[in-house]
C-alpha positions as CSV (number, residue, x, y, z in Angstrom):
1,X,-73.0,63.7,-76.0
2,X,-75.4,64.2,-78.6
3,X,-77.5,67.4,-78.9
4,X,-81.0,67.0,-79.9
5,X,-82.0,71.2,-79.2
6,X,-81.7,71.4,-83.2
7,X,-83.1,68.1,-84.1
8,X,-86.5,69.5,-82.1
9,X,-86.5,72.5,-84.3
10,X,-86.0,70.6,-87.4
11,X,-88.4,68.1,-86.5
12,X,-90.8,71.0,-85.9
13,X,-90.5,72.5,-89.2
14,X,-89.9,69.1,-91.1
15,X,-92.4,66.8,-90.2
16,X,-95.5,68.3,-90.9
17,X,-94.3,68.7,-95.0
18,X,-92.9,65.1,-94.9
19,X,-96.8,64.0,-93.3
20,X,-98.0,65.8,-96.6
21,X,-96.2,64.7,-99.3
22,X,-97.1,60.9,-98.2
23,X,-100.4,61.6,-97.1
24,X,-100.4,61.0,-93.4
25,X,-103.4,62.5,-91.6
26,X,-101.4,62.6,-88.4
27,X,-98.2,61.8,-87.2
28,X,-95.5,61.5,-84.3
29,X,-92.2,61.2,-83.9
30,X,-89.7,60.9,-81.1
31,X,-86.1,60.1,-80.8
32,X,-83.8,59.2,-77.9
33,X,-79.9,59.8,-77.1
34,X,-77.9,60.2,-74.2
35,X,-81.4,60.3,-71.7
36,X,-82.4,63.1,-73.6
37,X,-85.6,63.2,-76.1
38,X,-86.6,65.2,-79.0
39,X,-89.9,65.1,-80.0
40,X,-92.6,66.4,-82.8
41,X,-96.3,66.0,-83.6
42,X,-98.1,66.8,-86.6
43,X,-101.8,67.3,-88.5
44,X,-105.0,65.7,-87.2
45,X,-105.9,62.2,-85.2
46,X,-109.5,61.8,-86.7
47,X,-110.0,63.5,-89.9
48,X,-113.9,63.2,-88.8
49,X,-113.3,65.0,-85.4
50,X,-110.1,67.1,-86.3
51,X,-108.3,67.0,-82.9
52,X,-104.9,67.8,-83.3
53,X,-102.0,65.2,-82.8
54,X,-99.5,66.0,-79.7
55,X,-96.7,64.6,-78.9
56,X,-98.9,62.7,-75.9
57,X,-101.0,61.3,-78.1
58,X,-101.4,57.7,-78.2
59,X,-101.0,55.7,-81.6
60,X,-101.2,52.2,-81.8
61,X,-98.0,50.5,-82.5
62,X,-99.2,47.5,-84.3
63,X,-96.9,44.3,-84.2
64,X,-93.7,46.3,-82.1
65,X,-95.6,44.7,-80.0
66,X,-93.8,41.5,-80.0
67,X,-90.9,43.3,-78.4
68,X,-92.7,43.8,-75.6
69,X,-94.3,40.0,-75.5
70,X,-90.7,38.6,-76.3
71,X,-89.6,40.6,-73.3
72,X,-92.3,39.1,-71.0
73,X,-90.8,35.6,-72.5
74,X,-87.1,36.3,-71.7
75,X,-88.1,37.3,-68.0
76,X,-89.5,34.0,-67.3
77,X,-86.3,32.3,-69.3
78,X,-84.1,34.5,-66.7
79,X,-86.1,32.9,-64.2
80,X,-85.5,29.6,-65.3
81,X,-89.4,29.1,-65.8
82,X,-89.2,28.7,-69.6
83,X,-86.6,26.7,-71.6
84,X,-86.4,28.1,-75.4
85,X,-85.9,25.1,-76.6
86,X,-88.1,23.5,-74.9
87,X,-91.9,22.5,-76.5
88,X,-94.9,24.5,-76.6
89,X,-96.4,21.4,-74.7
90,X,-94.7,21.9,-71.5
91,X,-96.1,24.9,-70.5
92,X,-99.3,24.5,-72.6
93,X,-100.4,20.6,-72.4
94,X,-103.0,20.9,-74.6
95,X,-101.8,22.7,-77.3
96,X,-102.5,21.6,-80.8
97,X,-102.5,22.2,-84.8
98,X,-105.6,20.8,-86.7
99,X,-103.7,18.2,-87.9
100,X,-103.1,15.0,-85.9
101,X,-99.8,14.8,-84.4
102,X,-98.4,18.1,-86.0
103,X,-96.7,20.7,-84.1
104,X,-96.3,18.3,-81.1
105,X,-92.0,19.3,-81.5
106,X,-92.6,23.7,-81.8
107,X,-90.5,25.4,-79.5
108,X,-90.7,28.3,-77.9
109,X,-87.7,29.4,-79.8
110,X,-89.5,29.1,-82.8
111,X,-92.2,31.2,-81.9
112,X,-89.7,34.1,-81.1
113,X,-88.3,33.3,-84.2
114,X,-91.0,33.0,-86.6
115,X,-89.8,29.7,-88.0
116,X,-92.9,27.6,-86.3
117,X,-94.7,27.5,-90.1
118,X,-98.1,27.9,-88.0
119,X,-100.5,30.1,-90.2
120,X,-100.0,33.3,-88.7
121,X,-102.9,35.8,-90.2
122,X,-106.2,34.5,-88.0
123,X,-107.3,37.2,-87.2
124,X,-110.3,35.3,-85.0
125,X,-112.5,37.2,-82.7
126,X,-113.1,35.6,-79.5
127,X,-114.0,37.9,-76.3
128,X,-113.5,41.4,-75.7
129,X,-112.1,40.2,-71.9
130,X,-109.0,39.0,-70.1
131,X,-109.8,35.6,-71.4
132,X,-109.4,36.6,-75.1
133,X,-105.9,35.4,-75.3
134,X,-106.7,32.2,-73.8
135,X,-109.8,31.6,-75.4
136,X,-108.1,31.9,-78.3
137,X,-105.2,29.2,-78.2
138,X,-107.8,27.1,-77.1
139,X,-110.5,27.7,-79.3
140,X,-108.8,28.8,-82.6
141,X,-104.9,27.6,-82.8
142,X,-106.4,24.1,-82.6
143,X,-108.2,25.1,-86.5
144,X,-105.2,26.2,-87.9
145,X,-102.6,24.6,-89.8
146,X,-98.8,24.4,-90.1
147,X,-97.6,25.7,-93.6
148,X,-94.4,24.8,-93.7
149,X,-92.9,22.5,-90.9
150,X,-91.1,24.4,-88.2
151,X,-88.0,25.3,-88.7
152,X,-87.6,24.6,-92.8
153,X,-87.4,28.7,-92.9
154,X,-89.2,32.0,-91.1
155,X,-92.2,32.7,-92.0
156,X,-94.0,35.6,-90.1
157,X,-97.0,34.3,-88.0
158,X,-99.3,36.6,-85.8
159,X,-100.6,33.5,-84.4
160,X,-97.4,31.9,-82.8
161,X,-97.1,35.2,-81.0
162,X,-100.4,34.3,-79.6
163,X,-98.9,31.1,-78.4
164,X,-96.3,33.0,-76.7
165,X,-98.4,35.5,-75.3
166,X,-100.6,32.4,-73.9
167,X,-97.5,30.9,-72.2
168,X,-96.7,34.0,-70.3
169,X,-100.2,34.1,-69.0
170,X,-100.3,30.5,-67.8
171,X,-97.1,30.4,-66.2
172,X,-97.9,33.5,-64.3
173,X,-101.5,32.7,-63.7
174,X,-102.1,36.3,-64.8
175,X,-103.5,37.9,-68.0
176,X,-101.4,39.3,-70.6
177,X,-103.1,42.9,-70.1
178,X,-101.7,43.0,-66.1
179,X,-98.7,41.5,-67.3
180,X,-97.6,44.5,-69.2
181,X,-98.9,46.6,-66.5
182,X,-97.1,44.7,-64.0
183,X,-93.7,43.6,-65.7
184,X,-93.3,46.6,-68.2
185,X,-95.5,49.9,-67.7
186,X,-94.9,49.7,-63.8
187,X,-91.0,49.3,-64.0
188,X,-91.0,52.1,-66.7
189,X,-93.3,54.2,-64.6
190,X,-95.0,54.4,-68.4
191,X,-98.3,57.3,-68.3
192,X,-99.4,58.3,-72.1
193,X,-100.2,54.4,-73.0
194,X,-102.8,51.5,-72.9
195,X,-103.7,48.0,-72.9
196,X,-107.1,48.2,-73.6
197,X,-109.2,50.4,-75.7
198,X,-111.2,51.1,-72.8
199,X,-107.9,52.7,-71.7
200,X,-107.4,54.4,-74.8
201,X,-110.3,56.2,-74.8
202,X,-108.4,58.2,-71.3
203,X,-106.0,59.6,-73.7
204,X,-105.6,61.7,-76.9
205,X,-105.7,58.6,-79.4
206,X,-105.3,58.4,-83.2
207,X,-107.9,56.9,-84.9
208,X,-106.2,54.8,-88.2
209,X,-107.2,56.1,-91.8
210,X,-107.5,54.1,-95.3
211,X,-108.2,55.4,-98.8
212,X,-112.0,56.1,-99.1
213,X,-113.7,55.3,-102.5
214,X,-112.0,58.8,-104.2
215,X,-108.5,57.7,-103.0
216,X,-108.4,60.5,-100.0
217,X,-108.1,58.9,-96.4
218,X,-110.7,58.6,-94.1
219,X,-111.3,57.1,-90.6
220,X,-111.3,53.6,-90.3
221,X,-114.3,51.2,-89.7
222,X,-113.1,50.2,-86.1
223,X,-110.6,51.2,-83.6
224,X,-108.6,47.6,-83.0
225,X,-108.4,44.5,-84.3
226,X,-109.5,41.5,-82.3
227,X,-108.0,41.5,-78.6
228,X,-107.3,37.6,-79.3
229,X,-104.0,38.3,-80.8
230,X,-102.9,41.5,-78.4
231,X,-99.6,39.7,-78.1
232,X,-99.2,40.0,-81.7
233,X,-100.0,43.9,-81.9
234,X,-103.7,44.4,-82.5
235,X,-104.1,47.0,-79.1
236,X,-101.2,48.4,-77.4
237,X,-101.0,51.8,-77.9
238,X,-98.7,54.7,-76.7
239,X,-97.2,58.1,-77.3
240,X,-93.2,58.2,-78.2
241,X,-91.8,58.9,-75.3
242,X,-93.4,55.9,-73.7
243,X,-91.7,53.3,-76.9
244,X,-88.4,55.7,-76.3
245,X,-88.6,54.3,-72.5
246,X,-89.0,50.6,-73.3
247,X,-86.2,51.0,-76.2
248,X,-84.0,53.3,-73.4
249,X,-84.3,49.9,-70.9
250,X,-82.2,47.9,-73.8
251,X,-80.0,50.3,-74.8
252,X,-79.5,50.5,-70.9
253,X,-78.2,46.8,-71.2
254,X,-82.2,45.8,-70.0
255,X,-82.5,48.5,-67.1
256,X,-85.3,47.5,-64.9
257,X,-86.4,44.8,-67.4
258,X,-84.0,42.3,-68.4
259,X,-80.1,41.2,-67.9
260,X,-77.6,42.3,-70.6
261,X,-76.5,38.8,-71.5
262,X,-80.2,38.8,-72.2
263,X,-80.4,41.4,-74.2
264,X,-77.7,40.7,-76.8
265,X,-79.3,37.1,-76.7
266,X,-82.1,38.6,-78.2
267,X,-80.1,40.8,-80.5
268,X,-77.9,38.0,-82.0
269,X,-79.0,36.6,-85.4
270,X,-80.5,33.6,-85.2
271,X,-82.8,33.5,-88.4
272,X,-81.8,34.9,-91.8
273,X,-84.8,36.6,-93.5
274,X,-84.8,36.9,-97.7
275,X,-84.5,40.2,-98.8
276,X,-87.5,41.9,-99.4
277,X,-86.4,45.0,-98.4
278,X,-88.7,45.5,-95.2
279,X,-88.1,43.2,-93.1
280,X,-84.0,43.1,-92.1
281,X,-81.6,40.7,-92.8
282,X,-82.4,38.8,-89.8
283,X,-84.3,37.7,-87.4
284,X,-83.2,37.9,-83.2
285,X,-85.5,36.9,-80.3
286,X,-88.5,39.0,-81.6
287,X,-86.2,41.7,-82.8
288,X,-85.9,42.3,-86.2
289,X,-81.9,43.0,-86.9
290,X,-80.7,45.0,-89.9
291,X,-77.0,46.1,-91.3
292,X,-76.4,49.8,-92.0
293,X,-73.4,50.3,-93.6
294,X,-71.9,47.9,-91.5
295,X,-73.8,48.8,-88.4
296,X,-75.9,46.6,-86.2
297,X,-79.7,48.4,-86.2
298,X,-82.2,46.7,-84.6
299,X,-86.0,47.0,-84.0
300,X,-89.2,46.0,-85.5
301,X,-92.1,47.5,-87.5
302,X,-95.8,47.7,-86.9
303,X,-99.1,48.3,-88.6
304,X,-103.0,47.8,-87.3
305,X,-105.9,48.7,-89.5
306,X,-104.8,52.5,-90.9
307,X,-102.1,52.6,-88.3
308,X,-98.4,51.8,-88.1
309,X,-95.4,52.1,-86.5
310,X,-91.6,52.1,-86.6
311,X,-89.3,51.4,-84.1
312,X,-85.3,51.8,-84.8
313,X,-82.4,50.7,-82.1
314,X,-79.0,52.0,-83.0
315,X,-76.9,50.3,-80.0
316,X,-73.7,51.2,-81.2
317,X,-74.8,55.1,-81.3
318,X,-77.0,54.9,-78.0
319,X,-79.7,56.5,-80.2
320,X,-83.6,54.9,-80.4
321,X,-86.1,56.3,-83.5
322,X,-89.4,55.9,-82.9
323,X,-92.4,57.1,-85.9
324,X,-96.0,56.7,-85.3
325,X,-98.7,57.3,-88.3
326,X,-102.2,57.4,-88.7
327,X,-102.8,56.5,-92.5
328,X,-101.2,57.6,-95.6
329,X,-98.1,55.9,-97.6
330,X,-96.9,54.8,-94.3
331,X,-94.3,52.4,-95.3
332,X,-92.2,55.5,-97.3
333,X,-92.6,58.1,-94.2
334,X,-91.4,55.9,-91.8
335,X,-88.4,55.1,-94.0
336,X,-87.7,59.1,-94.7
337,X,-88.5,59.8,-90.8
338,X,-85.6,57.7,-89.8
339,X,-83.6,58.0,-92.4
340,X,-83.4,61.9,-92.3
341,X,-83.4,62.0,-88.5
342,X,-80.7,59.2,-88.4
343,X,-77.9,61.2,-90.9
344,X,-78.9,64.4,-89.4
345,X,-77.8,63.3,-86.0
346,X,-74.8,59.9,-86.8
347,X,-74.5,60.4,-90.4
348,X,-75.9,56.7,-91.1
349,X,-78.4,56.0,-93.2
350,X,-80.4,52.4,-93.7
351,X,-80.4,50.8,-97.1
352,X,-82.8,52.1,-100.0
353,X,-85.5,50.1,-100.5
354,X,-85.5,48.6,-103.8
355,X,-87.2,49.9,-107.0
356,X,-88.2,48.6,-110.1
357,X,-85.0,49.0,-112.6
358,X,-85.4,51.4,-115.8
359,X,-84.5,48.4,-117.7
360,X,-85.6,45.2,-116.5
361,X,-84.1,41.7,-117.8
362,X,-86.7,39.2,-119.0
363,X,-88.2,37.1,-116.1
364,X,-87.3,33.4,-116.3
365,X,-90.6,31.5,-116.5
366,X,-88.5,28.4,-115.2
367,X,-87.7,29.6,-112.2
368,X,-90.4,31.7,-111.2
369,X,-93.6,31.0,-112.8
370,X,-95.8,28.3,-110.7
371,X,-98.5,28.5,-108.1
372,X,-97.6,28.6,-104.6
373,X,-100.2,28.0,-101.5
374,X,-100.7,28.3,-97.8
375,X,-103.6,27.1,-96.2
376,X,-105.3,30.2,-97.0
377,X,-103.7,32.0,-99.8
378,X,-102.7,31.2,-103.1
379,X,-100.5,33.3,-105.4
380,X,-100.0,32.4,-108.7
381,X,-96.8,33.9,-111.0
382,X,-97.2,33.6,-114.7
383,X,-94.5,35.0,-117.7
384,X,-95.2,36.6,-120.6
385,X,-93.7,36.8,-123.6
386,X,-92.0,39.9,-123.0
387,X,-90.1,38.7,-120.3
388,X,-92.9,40.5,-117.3
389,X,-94.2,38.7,-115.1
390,X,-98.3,39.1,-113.0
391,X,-98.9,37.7,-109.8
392,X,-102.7,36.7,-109.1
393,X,-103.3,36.4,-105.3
394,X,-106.7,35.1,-104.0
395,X,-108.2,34.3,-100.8
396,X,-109.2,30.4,-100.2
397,X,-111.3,30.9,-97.2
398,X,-113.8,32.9,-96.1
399,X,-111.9,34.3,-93.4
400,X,-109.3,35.3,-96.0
401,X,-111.6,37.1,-97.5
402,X,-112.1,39.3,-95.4
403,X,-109.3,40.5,-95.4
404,X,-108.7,40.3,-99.2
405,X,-112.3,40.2,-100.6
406,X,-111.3,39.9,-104.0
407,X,-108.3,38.8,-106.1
408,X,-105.1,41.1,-106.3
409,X,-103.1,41.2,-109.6
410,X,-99.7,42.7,-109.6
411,X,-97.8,43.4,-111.9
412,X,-94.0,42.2,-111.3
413,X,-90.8,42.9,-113.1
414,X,-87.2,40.8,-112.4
415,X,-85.2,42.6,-109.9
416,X,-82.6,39.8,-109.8
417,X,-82.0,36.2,-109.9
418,X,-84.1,35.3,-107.0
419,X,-86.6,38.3,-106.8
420,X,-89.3,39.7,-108.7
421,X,-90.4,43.3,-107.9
422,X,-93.8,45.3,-108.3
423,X,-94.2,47.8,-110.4
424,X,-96.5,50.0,-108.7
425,X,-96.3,51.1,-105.0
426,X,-98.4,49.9,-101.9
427,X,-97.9,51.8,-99.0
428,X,-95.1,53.7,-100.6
429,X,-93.3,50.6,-101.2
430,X,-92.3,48.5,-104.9
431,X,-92.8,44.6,-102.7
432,X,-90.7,42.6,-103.5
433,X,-91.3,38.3,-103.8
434,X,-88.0,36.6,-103.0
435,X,-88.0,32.8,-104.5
436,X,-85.5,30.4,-102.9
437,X,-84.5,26.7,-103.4
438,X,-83.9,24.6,-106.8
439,X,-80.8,26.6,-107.3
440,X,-80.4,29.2,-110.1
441,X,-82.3,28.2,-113.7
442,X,-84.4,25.4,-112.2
443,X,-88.1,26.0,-110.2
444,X,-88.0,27.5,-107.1
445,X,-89.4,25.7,-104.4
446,X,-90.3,28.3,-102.0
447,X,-91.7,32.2,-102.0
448,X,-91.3,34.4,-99.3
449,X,-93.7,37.3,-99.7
450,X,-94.9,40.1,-97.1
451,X,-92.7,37.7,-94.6
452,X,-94.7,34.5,-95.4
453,X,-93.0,31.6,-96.7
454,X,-95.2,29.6,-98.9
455,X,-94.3,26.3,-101.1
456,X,-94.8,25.3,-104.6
457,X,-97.7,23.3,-105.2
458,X,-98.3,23.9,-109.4
């Protein structure tokens, strides 16, 4: 049996200097093994207000979200009410891409999967209501396009977890916010979490943080992103212990939510992701699988505007991590949260993310230089004669630019034959752009960056 009594005094005297050094307003942290839980809270929820975070506070947890929708999915495929392999178009008859005829053969499976190729980043506002979902496969899916054709290779799409999220609410008649009331919370008897922001607002909830104009965070702008993609991860919010209950229910072989064939369905590799360092090697039904040292991990990853999340599943160990944050290089705490925590208490620790090397080989213009699009996006890689490499991103629409008003340049280095790495940091992170196809020496045909898969055009 494991003993967390000195993992809550270390987490008490550790995490506020580890929410300092990356500059995380307000943090918290739980962990679960053998039933028990340890648990820690640290700094402030809204800089502007300076409540103080607890360990009952709700954060949002961003796209671990599509855990919990994948879970509503694999309910109804235990009750035989949804095939996985089966189209979209059975259980939604009018579902449709903006172009004619395309999408007519996505599957279900390849919405758990990400390997639909739908556009997965619009972020479209339709009602603040139960109808939001709805309204929004209707209204807005029907816009978008398919990037890639499904199943040529995962690329990450908010959007096809929309889909999903859609298909649960018309095959129980119900919306997605009672669903995870009625088919989650309820089983769980979950208390410190919400649906809704209205709900929020009966708790102690972080409020997300991003750099002001000096550099130094500052509450954002607004709360959520639109409730049209909740399935995705743009509301949901909770305290740990709450995420350290649904993760308990798998690590319980499903507990009150799903069978245990289920549940290592869901955890088998079924899609392999490049390495980028972030996202695991593989993708599961919704869960995002990783190898430490050997060792199955699995669990997914969340972020909302100036929030995030981290959710870690060691089955093997019978341990769950979970790491909520508020702002700040979010991407390096959660990594140092997890890591520390997990070799304090099994002695495993997950892979280093990669860096820039001291001494970088000359990039190969052949191979990696070339424009490559998506519907909305276009990223450009050009060589210089020193052997570096820039990356000029820019927005093609105007609902890109939103979220990318104007054009980003990064500077890259080579970080192997198939990857080019960044220089600087985002989020506490070097990203990373994997390339793939064409074969080694000749132009890659693909590039799979921040877990979209994009293709050649220039």
């Amino acid at each position: 049996m494991t003993d967390l009594s000195g993992l809550r005094t270390w987490l008490d005297e550790t995490l506020p200097e580890l929410a300092r050094r990356h500059g995380v307003p307000g943090a918290a942290v739980g962990v679960l093994a053998d039933d028990q839980v340890a648990e820690a809270a640290t700094g402030e929820l809204n800089l502007r207000t300076g409540v103080a975070a607890t360990t009952d506070s709700l954060f949002q947890i961003g796209s671990v979200t599509k855990l919990w929708t994948s879970t509503l999915v694999m309910q109804l495929v235990e009750e035989g009410l949804v095939e996985l392999d089966a189209p979209v178009t059975r259980y939604l008859p009018d579902f449709r891409l903006a172009e004619e005829g395309v999408g007519a053969d996505i599957t279900v499976r390849q919405l758990l999967t990400h390997t639909s190729g739908i556009y997965g980043d619009a972020f479209v506002s339709t009602t603040r209501d139960e109808d939001a979902v709805r309204r929004y496969v209707e209204d807005v899916v029907p816009t978008l396009s398919q990037d890639i054709p499904s199943g040529e290779g995962m690329s990450y799409s908010n959007s096809g977890f929309a889909v999903l999220g859609r298909i649960v609410e018309a095959v129980r008649a119900k919306s997605f916010q009672r669903l995870l009331r009625e088919h989650i919370g309820t089983p769980l008897g979950l208390r410190h979490w919400a649906v809704t922001p209205e709900e929020a607002l009966l708790h102690r909830t972080a409020v997300g943080h991003v750099p002001g104009r000096d550099g130094s965070p500052e509450p954002a702008p607004f709360w959520n992103l639109p409730a049209s993609l909740a399935p995705a991860g743009t509301v949901l919010a909770m305290a740990p212990r709450e995420l350290l209950a649904f993760a308990g229910a798998y690590l319980d072989g499903g507990g009150k939510l799903l069978d245990p064939a289920t549940v290592e369905r869901m955890w088998r590799p079924h899609v392999p992701v490049p390495d980028i360092g972030m996202l695991g090697g593989h993708f599961g039904l919704g869960w995002m699988i990783f190898d430490w040292d050997g060792q199955r991990v699995v669990g997914h990853d969340g972020g909302t505007y100036g929030q995030s999340c981290s959710l870690r599943v060691l089955p093997e160990a019978g341990i769950a991590l979970v790491s909520h944050a508020n702002g700040g290089e979010n991407a390096a705490f959660h990594r140092e949260v997890v890591a520390r925590i997990a070799d304090r208490i099994v002695g495993l620790r997950p892979p280093e993310l990669p860096t820039p090397p001291e001494h970088p080989e000359e990039v190969d213009p052949t191979r990696f230089a070339g424009r490559f699009d998506s519907s909305t996006m276009s990223l450009e890689v050009t060589v210089r004669p020193d052997g570096s490499a820039v990356a000029r991103s820019e927005a093609l629409t105007a609902e890109a630019r939103q979220l990318q008003p104007e054009p980003r340049v990064t500077e890259l280095v080579r970080l192997d034959d198939d990857r080019l790495i960044a220089t600087d940091r985002l989020f506490g992170a070097h990203e990373v752009l994997a390339f793939s196809g064409g074969g080694p020496g000749s132009p890659a045909t693909h590039l799979f960056q921040a877990g979209r898969l994009t293709r050649r055009t220039a």
